[in-house]
N, C-alpha and C positions, 0 to 999 in steps of 0.2 A: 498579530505581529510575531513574529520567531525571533528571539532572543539571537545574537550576534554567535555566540558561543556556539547553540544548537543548528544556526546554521551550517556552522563550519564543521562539524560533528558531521552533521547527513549529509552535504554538498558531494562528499567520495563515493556516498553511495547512490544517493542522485545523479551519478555523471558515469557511477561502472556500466564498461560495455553488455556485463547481462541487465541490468535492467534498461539499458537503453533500446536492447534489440528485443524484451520483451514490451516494452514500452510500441515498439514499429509494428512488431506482429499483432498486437492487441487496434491500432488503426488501422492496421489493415484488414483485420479479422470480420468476417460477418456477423452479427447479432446471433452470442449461442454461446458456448462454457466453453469455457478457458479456465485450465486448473494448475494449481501451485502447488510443486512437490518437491521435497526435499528441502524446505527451508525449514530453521527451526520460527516457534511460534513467534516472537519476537521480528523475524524476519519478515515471516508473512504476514502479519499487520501494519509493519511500516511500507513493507512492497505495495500494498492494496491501500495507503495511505499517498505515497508519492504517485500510485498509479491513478487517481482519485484528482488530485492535482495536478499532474499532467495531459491529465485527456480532459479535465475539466467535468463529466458527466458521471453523475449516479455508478455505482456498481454494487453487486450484490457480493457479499461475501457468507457462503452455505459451510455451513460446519455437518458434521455426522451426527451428535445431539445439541438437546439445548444445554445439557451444560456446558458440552463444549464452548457453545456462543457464548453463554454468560462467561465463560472465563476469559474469553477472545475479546468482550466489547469494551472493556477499560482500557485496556492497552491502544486498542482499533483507534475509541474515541481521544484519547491522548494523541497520539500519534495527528490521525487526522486536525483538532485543536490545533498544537503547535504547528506543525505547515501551512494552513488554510486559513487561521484565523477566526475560523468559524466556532 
């Protein structure tokens, strides 16, 4: 369940036209890498968070090392939590 407050927090970012039209390209896209640039870290684990939520299916999110991921997967899993409920 997403708390009232944190809805109303992401919902602007949930409904902006870039993630909406990267949200179209990513259904429309054939099975193969789609990559995220120019966001900062924060951004790109809530974008792979609602993008996760919105298509409903598994994604893979590759970092360049592992620590990278390890400092990626709290946030990731946060993010994801609060949206999804899971």
């Amino acid at each position: 369940m997403i708390l009232p407050f944190v809805e109303q927090a992401i919902r602007p970012l949930e409904e902006s036209p870039s993630l909406q039209a990267t949200l179209r390209a990513l259904e429309r896209a054939a099975p193969g890498e789609v990559t995220l640039a120019g966001l900062t870290d924060t951004a790109k684990v809530l974008a792979t968070a609602l993008t996760a939520r919105a298509l409903g299916r598994p994604l893979f999110f590759v970092t360049a090392t592992n620590r990278r991921a390890e400092q990626l997967l709290e946030p990731l899993r946060f993010f994801y939590e609060v949206l999804t409920g899971r």
